[in-house]
N, C-alpha and C positions, 0 to 999 in steps of 0.2 A: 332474329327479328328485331333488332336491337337499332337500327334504322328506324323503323316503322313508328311514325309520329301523328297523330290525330291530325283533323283539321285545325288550321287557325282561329275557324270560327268559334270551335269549342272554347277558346278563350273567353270569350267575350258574355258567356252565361256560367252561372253556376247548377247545379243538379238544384230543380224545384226544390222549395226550401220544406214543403210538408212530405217530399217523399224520402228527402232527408232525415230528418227530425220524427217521422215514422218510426226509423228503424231503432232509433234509442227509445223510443217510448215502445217498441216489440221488447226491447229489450230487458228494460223497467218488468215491465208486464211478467215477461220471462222469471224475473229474480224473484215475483209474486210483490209485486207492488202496489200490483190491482190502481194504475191509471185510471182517470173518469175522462175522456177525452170530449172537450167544448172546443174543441179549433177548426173541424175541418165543417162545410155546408152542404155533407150527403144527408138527403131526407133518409130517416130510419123507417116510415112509413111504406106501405104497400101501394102498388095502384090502386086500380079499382079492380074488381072481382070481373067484371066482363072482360077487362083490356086483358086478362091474365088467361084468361078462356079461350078470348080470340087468338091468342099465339100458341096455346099449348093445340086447340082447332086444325090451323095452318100448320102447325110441327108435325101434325099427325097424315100431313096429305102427303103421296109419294110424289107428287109432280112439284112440291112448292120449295125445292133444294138445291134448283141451279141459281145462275148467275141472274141476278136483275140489274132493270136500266140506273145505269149512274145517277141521273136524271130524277129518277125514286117511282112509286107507281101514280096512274094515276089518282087509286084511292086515296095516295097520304098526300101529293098536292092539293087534293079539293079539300080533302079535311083540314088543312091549314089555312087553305083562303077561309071557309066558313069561318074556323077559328078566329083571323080576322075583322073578317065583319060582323061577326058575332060581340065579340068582344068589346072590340078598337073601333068599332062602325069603319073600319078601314076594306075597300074596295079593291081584290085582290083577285087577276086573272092566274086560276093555277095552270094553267097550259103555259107560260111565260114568266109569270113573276115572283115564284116560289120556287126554293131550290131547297130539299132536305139533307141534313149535314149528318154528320157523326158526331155531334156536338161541335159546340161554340170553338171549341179550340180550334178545332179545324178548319171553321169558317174565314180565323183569325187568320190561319194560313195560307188560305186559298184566296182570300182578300189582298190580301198583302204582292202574295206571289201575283196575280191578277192587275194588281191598281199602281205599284211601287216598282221601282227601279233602282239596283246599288244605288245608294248614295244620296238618293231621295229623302226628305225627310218624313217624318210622322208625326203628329202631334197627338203627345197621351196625357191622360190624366195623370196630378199626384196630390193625392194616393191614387192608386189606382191599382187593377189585376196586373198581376206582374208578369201574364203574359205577353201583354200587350207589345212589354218590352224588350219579351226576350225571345219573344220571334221576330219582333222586327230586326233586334240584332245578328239573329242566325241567319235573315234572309239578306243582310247588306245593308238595310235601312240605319238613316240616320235618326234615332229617337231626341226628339225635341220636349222635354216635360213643359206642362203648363197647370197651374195649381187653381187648384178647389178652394173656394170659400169658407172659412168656417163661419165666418160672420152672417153668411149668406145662405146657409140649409148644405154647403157645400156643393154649391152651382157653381162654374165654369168661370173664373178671371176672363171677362170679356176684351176688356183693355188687355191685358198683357197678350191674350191669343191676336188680335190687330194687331199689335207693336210687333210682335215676332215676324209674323208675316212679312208685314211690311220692311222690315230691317231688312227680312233675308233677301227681299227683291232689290232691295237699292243696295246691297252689297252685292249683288251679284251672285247667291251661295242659289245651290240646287234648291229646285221648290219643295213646298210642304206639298204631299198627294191627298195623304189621310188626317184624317182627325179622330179620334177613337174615344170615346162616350159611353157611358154605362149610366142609367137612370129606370127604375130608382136606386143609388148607387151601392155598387160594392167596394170597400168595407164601409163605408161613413153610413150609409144608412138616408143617404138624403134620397129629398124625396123626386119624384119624376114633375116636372112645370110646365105647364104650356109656353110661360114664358120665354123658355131657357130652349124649350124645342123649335120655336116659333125663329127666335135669334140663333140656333145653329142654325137653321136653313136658310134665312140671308147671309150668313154667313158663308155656306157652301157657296151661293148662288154668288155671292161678291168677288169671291176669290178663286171662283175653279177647283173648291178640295171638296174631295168628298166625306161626307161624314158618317160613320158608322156608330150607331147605339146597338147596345147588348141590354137586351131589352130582357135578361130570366126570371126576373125578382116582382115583376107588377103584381102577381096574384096571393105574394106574403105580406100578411099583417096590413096591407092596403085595400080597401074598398075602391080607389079610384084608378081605374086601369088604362091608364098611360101609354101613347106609341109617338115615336117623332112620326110617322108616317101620317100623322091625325093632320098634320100640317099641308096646307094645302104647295102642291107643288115641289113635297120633301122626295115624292117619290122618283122625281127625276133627276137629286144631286143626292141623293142620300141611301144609307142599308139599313137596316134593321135585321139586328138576331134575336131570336127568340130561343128558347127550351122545354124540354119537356122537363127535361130533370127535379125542377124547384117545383113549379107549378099541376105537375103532375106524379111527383111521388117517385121517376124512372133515371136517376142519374146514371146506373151503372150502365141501362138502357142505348145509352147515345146518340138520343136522337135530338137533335135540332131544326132548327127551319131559317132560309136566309130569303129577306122579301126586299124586293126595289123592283127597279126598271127591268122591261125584258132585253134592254142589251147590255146590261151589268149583268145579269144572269146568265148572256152567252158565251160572255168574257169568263166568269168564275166558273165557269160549267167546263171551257176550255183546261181549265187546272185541276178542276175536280174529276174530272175524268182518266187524268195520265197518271192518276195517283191512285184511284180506291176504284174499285168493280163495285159497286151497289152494296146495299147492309140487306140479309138477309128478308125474304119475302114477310117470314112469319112478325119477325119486326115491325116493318113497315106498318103491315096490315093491323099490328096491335094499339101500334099509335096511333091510326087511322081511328080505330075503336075507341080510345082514350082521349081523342079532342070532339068525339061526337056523341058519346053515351050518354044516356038518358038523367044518370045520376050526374053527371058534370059538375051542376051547381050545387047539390050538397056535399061534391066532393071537393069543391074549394071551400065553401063553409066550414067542413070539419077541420080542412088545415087551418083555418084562421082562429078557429077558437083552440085548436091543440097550439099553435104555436104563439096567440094571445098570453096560452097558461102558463106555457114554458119564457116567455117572454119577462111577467113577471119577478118572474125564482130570476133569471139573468143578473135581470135590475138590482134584486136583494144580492146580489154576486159581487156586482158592481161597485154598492154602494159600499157594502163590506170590504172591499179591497182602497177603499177612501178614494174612486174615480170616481169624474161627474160624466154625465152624458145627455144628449140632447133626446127628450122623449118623447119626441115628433118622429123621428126615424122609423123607417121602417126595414123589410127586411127580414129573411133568416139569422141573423146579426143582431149582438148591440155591440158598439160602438164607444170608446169610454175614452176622458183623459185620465192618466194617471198622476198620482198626487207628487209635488213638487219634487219631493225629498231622495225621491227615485234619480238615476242618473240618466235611465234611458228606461224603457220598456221592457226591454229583455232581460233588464234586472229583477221587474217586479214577477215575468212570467218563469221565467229559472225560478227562480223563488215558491212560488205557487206548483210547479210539476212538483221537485224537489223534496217539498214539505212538507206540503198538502197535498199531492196527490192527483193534482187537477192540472190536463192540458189546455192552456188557452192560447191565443196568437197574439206574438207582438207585432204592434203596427209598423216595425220598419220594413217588413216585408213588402210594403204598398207603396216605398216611395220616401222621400225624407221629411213630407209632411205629417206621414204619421210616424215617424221616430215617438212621440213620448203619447202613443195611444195602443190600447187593446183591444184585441175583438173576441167575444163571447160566442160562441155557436148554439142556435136552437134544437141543433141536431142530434138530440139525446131525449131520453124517455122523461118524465117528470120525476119521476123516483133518480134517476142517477143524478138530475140536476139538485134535487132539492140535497142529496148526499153530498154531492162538489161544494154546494152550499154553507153544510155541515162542518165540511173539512175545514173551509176557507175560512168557518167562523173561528173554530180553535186554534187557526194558524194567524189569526188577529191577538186573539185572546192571548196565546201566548207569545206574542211581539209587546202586549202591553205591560205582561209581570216581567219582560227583558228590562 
């Protein structure tokens, strides 16, 4: 078999850099190193007690095990409109304009595959999730970065995203399709603007692209719950994803939700269908249970003050490792620059696995703007943070008797 050569495409991404970086820190672990791992943004939390009732409910029916509509039912469409306009005051027919994902990733896929054509370009954020970029490169797309603010809460270089545009049209080069958006953001931690969603949507609407936000993050550490859909008229150039994952305690779960127009939804329904046969009934029906249960609102209260608490110890992480960081952010994240003397980020986070014990992420992973920044994870109990804490303090202490 000595012939047999991968695709070309495989070139073009490298193996996700945390499922990489996984297996040495299994490894660590392995040799008793006993890792505190603050990198990755899986809620460690449970859902809620009914959501978990309702599926183990449905697992117990003998009719509830065949195939369901790609489509999803339609208990977890309507519970996502409500979700909606409950929330977002956003007006949402679920027979048409909701479509449930397998998560965001997926969404990302079926977007792309749907709206993009080889050679097409993209417009992503930098920093930004780095899926952004490395599906678009698996599917042919040409990725166009355009940088965040730091000056500015890390909102969107409006000027530079015009200038691009416009360059590529008087040069002749294939158009921008997409524009891909995350607020409030990942990793920076800014926050979601009316302003910033108000001017994507002229934006869409000036230039033919459409714009997609990934929308998982509103219900951490924010009281002000944010949709570019709030905009009037974004729903007919614009996507919106949502999750359950952050907001609802369920990442392993995978359930998502993708809202716009109902003929974006016929189109991505088109892709989503020749790829995935439905997610299980018991699923559905438990998410359905999880955006409508009675306790809802105190079940985002409790995330907000659990990860208010964890939030803190972060900050004390932060400040100990001599980064500054903006304390407006929001977010399962904090967000940090590292101090001068470092060469890059990845020096200071080797350093910190290493010696201390502690995994955190360096920001080159988002993009080259965040080359010389860190991100902290909430996703750890207050006891393991306040210990990473700990460690990081005597791996300072003893950097000062060096």
């Amino acid at each position: 078999m000595k012939n047999v050569k991968p695709a070309d495409r495989l070139s073009l991404v490298q193996e996700y850099y945390f499922s990489r970086k996984l297996k040495e820190v299994a490894q660590l672990n392995a040799e008793g190193r006993d890792i505190i791992s603050l990198a990755i943004g899986s809620p460690d939390m449970p859902p809620s007690p009914q959501t978990i009732e309702r599926l183990c409910e449905v697992a117990h029916r003998p009719d509830a095990h065949g195939y369901q509509p790609t489509v999803g039912t339609p208990e977890l469409r309507s519970a996502m409109a409500q979700f909606y306009e409950r929330w977002y005051g956003v007006s949402v027919d679920w027979k048409s304009e909701v479509l449930p994902l397998i998560g965001s990733k997926e969404g990302i896929l079926h977007v792309t595959l749907a709206f993009v054509n080889p050679g097409d370009a993209v417009l992503v954020p930098n920093p930004g999730y780095p899926t952004y970029t490395s599906l678009s490169r698996l599917l042919g797309a040409e990725v166009v970065n355009y940088d965040l603010l730091e000056n500015d809460g890390w909102q969107p270089d409006f000027e530079q995203i015009e200038q691009i545009v416009n360059d590529r049209r008087e040069k002749g080069l294939s158009p921008v399709r997409l524009l891909w958006t995350n607020y409030p953001n990942m990793p920076t931690g800014g926050r979601a603007r009316r302003e910033t969603y108000e001017r994507l949507v002229a934006f869409a609407r000036r230039h033919d692209i459409v714009v997609v936000n990934d929308n998982p993050y509103s219900f951490i550490l924010s009281k002000e719950h944010l949709s570019l859909l709030q905009v009037e008229g974004a729903k007919d150039c614009c996507i919106e994803f949502n999750s359950m994952s952050k907001s609802h305690n369920m990442p392993g779960w995978r359930v998502g939700m993708c809202i716009t127009n109902a003929e974006f939804i016929s189109w991505i329904m088109k892709v989503k269908s020749n790829i995935d046969s439905g997610t299980f009934r018991g699923l559905q029906l438990a998410a359905a249970e999880a955006l409508t249960t009675n306790d809802e609102v105190w079940h985002h209260e409790a995330n907000y003050e659990t990860y208010r608490r964890r939030r803190v110890l972060a900050e004390q992480i932060m400040t100990t490792l001599g980064c500054t960081f903006d304390q407006q952010q929001v977010g399962m994240f904090l967000w940090g620059r590292i101090p001068d003397h470092y060469a890059n980020a990845e020096q200071l986070t080797e350093r910190v696995l290493h010696e201390a014990r502690v995994f955190i992420t360096p920001g080159f992973i988002f993009g080259s703007r965040g080359e010389r920044y860190i991100r902290i994870s909430l996703c750890a109990k207050e006891e393991k943070i306040q210990e990473a804490l700990e460690r990081v303090l005597i791996l300072r202490n003893q950097g000062k008797k060096e």
